[in-house]
N, C-alpha and C positions, 0 to 999 in steps of 0.2 A: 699471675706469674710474678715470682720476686723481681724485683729490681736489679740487674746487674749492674756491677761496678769495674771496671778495670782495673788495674793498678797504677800508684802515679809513677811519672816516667821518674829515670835516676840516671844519672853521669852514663854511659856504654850503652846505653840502650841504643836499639835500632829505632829507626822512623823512616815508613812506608811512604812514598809519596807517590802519588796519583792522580791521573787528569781524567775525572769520570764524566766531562764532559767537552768542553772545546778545549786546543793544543793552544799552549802558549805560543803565541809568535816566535816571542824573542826568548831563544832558549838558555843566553847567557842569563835570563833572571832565574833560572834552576838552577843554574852550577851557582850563581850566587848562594841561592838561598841554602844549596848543598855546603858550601863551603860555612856559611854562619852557622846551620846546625850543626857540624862536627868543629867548628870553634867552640860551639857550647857544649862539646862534651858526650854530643851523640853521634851515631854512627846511619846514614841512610841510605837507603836503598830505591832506587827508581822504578816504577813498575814497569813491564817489556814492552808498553804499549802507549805509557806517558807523553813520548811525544811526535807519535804518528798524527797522520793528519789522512781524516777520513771525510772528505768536503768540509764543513769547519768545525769536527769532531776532530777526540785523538784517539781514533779508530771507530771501529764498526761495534753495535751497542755490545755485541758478545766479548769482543776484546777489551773492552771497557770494564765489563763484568768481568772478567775471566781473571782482568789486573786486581781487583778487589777479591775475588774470591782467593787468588795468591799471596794475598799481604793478610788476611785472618787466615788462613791454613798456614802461615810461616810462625812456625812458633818463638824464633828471633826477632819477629815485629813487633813491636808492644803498643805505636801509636801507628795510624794513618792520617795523612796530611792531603789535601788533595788541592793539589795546585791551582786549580780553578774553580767558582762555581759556572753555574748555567743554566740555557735549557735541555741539554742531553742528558741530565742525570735523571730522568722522572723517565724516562724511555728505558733505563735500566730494571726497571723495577720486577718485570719478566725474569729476566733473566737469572736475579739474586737468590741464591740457595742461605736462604733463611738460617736453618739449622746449623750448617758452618757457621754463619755471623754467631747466632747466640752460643753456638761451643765455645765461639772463640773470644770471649768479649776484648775490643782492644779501645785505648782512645782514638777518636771519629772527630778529626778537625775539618772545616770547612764551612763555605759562607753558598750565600742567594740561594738556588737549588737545593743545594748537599744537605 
């Protein structure tokens, strides 16, 4: 299978963000990090599930999925950021509808886990 590429981000672009494993505590460091990404020129978006708290997930593994599978079917997204790494993110791996991800190639930022 080719290699896919995304495109690089440019000034108005949207960026995804997402918690596909534990919730931020402290949710004033997202309206931060929201506010520095649209100083830089971009536009973001929170997934609906970002900062639920599911015992020390942000949400239930389906909800978690369900935020990812909405930020590659959003054809306005063009990166995903995911606020946290972890160990809930390897629990997702059921749930991931593949086929949307490679439709959709977008940039995949994130650390430990992710």
């Amino acid at each position: 299978m080719p290699l896919l590429r995304p495109p690089a981000l440019k000034r108005g672009d949207c960026i995804g963000l997402v918690s596909p494993a534990s919730r931020i505590a402290d949710t004033t460091r997202v309206e931060r990090a929201v506010r520095y990404l649209e100083g830089c020129g971009y536009r973001t978006i929170i997934g609906s599930n970002a900062l639920n708290l599911h015992g020390y997930l942000a949400g239930t593994d389906a909800e978690r999925a369900a935020d990812l599978h909405a930020m590659f079917s959003n054809p306005d997204v063009k990166a995903i950021f995911c606020i946290r790494g972890g160990y809930g993110t390897p629990r997702l791996l059921p749930f991931l509808d593949y086929r949307l991800i490679r439709q959709n190639p977008k940039i995949f930022v994130g650390y430990s886990d992710i």
